[in-house]
C-alpha positions as CSV (number, residue, x, y, z in Angstrom):
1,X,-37.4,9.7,15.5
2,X,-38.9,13.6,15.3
3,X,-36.4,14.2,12.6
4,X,-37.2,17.4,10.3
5,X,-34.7,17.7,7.6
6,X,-33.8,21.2,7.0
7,X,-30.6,20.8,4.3
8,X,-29.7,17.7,2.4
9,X,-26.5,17.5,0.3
10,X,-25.4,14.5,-1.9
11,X,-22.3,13.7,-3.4
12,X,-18.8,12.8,-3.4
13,X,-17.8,13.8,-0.3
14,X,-15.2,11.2,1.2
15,X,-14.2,9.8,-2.4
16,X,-10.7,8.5,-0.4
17,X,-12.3,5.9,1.1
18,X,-13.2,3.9,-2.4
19,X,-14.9,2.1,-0.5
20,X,-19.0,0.1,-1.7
21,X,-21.9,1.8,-0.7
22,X,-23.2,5.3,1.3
23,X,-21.9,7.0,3.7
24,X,-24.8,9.3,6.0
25,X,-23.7,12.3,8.3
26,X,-26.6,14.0,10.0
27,X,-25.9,17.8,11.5
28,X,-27.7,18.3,14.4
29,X,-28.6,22.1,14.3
30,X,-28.3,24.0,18.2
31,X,-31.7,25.5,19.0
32,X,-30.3,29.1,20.2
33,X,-27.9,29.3,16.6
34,X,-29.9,27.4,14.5
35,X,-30.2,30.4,11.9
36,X,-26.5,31.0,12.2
37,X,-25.7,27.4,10.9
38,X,-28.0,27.4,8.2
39,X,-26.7,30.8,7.0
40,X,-23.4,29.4,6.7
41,X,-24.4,26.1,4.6
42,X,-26.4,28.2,2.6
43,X,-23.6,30.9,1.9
44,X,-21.5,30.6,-1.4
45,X,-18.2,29.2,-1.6
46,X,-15.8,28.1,-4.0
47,X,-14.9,24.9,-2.4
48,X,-14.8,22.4,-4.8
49,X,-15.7,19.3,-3.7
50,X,-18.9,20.8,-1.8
51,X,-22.1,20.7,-3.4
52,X,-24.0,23.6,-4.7
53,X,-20.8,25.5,-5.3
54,X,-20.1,27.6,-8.4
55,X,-17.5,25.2,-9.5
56,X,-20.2,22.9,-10.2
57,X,-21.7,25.0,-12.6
58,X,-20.2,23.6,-16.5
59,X,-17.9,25.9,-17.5
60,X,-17.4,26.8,-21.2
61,X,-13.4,27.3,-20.9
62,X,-11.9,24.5,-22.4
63,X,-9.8,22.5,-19.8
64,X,-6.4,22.0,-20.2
65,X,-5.2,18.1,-19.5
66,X,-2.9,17.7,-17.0
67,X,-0.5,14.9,-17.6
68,X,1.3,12.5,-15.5
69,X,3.9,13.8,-13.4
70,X,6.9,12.6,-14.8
71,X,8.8,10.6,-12.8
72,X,12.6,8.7,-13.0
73,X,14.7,11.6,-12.5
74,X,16.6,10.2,-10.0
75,X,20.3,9.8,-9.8
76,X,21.7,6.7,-9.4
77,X,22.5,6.4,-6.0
78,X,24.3,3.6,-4.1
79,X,26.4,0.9,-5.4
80,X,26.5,-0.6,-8.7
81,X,25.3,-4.2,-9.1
82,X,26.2,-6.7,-11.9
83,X,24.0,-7.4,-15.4
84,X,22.8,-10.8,-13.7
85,X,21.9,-8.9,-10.6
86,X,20.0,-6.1,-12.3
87,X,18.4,-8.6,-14.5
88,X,17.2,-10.8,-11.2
89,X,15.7,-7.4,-9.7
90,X,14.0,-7.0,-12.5
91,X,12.4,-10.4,-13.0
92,X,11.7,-10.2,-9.3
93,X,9.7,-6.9,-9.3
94,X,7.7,-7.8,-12.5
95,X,6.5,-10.8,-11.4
96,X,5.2,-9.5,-8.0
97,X,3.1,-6.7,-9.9
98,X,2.0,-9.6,-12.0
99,X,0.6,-11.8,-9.4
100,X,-0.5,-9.1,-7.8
101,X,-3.0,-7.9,-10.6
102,X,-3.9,-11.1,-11.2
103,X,-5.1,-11.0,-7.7
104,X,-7.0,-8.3,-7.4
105,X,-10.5,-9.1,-7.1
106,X,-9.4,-11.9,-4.6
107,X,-7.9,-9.1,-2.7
108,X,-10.9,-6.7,-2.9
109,X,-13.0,-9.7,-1.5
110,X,-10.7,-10.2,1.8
111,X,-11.0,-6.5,2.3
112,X,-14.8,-6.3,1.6
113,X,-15.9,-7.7,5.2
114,X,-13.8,-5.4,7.6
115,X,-12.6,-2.7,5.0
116,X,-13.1,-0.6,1.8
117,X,-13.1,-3.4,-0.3
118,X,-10.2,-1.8,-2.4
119,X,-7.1,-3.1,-1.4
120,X,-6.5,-5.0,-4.8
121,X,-7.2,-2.2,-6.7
122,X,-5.1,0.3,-4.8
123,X,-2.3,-2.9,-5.2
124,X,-3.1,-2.9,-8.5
125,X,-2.4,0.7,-9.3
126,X,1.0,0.4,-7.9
127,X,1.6,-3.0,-9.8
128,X,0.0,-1.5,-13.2
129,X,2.5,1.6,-13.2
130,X,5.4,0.1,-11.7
131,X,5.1,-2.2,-14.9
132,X,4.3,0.5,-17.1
133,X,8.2,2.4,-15.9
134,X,10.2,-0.9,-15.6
135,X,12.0,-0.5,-18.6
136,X,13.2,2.9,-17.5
137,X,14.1,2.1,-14.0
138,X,18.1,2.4,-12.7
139,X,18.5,-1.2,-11.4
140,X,21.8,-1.3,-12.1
141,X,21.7,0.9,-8.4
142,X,19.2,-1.1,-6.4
143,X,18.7,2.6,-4.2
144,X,17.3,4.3,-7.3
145,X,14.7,1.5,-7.9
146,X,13.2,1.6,-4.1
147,X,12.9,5.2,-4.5
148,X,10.8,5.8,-7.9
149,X,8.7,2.8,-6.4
150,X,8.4,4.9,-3.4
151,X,6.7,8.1,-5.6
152,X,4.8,5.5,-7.8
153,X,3.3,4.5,-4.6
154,X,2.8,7.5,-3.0
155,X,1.1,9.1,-6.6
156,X,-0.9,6.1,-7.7
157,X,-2.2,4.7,-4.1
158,X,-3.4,7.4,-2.2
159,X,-4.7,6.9,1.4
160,X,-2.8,5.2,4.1
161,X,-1.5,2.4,2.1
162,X,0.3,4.4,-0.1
163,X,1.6,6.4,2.4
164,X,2.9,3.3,4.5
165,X,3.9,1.3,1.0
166,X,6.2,4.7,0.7
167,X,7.2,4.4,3.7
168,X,8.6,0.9,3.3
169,X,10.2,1.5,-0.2
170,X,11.9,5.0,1.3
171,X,13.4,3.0,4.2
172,X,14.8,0.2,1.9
173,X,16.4,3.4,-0.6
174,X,17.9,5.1,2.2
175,X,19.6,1.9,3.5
176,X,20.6,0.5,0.1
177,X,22.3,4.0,-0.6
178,X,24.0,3.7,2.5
179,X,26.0,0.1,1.5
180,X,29.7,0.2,0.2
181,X,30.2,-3.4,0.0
182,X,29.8,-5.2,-2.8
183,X,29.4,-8.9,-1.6
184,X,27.1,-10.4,1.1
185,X,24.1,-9.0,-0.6
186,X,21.4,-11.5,1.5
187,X,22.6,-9.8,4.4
188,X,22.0,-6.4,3.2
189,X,19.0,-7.2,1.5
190,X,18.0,-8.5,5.4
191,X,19.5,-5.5,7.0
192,X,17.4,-3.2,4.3
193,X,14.0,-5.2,5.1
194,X,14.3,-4.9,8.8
195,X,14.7,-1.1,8.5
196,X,11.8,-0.7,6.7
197,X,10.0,-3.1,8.5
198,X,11.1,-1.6,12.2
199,X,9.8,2.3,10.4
200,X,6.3,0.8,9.5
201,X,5.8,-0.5,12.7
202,X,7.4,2.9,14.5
203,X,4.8,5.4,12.0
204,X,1.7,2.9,11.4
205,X,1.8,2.0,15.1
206,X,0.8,-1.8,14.0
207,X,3.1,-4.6,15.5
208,X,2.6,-8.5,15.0
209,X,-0.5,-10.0,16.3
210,X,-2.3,-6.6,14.8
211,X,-4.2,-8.8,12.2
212,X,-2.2,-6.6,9.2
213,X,0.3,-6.9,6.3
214,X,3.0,-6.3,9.3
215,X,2.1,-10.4,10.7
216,X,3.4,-11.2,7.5
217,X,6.3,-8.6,7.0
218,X,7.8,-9.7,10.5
219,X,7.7,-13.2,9.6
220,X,9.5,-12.9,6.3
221,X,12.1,-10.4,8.0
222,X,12.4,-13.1,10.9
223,X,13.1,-15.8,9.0
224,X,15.1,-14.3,6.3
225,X,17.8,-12.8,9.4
226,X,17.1,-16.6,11.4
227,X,18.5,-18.1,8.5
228,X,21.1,-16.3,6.9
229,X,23.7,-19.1,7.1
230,X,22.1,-22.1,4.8
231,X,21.8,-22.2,1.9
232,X,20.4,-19.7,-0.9
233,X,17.5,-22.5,-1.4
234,X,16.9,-23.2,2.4
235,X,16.2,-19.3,2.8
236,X,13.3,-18.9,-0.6
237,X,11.9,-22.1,1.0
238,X,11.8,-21.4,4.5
239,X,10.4,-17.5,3.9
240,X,8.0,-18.5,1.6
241,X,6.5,-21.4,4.1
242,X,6.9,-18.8,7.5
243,X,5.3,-16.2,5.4
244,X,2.3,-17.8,4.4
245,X,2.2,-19.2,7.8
246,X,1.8,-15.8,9.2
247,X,-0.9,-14.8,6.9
248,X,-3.3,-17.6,7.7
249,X,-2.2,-16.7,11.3
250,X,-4.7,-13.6,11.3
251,X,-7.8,-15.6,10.8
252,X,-7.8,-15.8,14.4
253,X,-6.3,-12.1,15.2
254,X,-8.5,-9.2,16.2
255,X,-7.9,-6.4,14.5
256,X,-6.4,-3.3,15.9
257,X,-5.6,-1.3,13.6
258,X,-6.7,0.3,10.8
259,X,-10.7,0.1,9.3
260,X,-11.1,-3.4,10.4
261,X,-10.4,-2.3,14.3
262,X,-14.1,-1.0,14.2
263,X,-16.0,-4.0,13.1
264,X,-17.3,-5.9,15.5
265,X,-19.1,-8.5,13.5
266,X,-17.3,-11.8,13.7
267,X,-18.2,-13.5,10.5
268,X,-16.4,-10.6,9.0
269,X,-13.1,-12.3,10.1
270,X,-13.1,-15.6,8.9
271,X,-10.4,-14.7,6.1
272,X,-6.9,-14.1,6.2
273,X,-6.5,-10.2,6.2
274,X,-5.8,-8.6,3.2
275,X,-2.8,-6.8,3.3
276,X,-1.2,-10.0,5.0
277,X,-2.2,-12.3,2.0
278,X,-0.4,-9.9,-0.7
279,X,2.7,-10.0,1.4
280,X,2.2,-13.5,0.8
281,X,1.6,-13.5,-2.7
282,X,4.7,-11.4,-3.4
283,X,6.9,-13.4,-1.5
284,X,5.9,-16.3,-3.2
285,X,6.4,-15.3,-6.4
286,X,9.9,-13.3,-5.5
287,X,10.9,-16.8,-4.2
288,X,9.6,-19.0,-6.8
289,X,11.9,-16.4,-9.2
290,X,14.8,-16.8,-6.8
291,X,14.9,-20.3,-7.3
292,X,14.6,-20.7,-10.8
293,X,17.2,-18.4,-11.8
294,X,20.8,-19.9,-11.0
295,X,23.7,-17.6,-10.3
């Protein structure tokens, strides 16, 4: 190949990417500045996450710990819900961070082929510390709750999917705090999910057929709007069955979006996708609580 390597630098150098593995850059150096370029690599800096720099070098100050940024400052916003309701949210939201941690290495598996191989950690940060603040969340305002879960995900995920899982909390907050009624609440809780749902698809730029969690967002917001006039029990049953419907769906989609978009091998697709099957896991569960509890 008539290579002749003139630097080499290892480390961390995309650590957002979590993902199994290297990752190789070559610089190809221009004949006529070839001094210039090295001058530069070579010449000291203070960036942090370069190698060589002085922040490298141990230092014998002592290093103060930075804690968490605390979080659950928010007002309570919105209407008011009753001590059955607040109690259903609640059950609700800690089971889906349940089944979702208990998922997690299934998760990292779907994502391995076509992605970082991370997705069920990253889930699992969200569940872990969602759990960890439930006792202090507002649910008795329903707004409040989608908008901690919105900086939990935005702090704890990092990447894309936490900026799109903070997207979709946000857009449910900002449409919960906008209700005045105080009855009707599967029809706000459908109005809420198609708001967020319509935003992730506006900012992600993924639609249905994409081979991504949105296949099995749509179909959940579909059918929960489609069936809005049967009964409570119709509705768990008939989101829970369209939902995992979707998800098995992208088997046979070809990614076009996101990491996966760029694999071409075919035997990397011959699972659901990722972000799809813990839509599908959540739904489950949030269904399977639905049911149980009688109002």
């Amino acid at each position: 190949m008539n290579i002749e390597p003139l630097r080499v630098y290892a480390g961390l150098l995309m650590t957002s990417l979590n993902s199994s593995g290297v990752h190789i850059t070559l610089l190809k150096l221009p004949e006529n500045q070839k001094s210039l370029f090295l001058d530069c690599l070579d010449a000291p800096t203070t960036a942090p996450k370069w190698p060589g720099c002085v922040y490298s070098v141990p230092t014998e100050r002592a290093r103060k710990i930075v804690q968490d940024k605390v979080i659950l400052t928010t007002k309570r916003i919105g209407i008011e819900i009753t001590a059955e309701l607040q109690s259903l949210l609640k059950q609700c939201l800690k089971s889906a961070c349940e089944s979702i941690i208990q998922q997690e290495s299934h998760l990292n598996d779907l994502d391995r082929g076509c992605g970082d191989g991370d997705t069920g950690s990253t889930l699992k940060r969200l569940a872990a510390k969602t759990l960890a603040y439930l006792d202090k969340f507002q649910f008795s305002h329903p707004s409040s709750v989608f908008h901690e879960l919105a900086d939990i995900a935005e702090q704890e995920m990092g990447g894309a999917s936490g900026a799109l899982y903070c997207l979709f909390f946000t857009s449910i907050n900002t449409e919960l705090a906008s209700v005045t009624e105080k009855h009707g609440w599967p029809y706000i809780w459908a109005r809420a999910f198609r708001r967020s749902l319509n935003h992730l698809m506006k900012y992600g730029k993924a639609k249905p057929g994409d081979r991504s969690l949105i296949d099995a967002l749509n179909a959940t917001c579909e059918t929960f709007e489609n069936n809005l006039h049967k009964p409570l029990a119709e509705i768990y049953d008939a989101i829970r069955i369209a939902t995992w419907q979707a998800c098995e769906s992208t088997k046979n989609m070809k990614a076009r979006v996101g990491r996966a978009s760029y694999v071409k091998q075919e035997q990397y697709f011959q699972n659901v996708d990722a972000g799809a099957y813990a839509v599908a896991v959540c739904v489950e569960t949030i269904t399977n609580v639905l049911k149980g509890l009688k109002l």
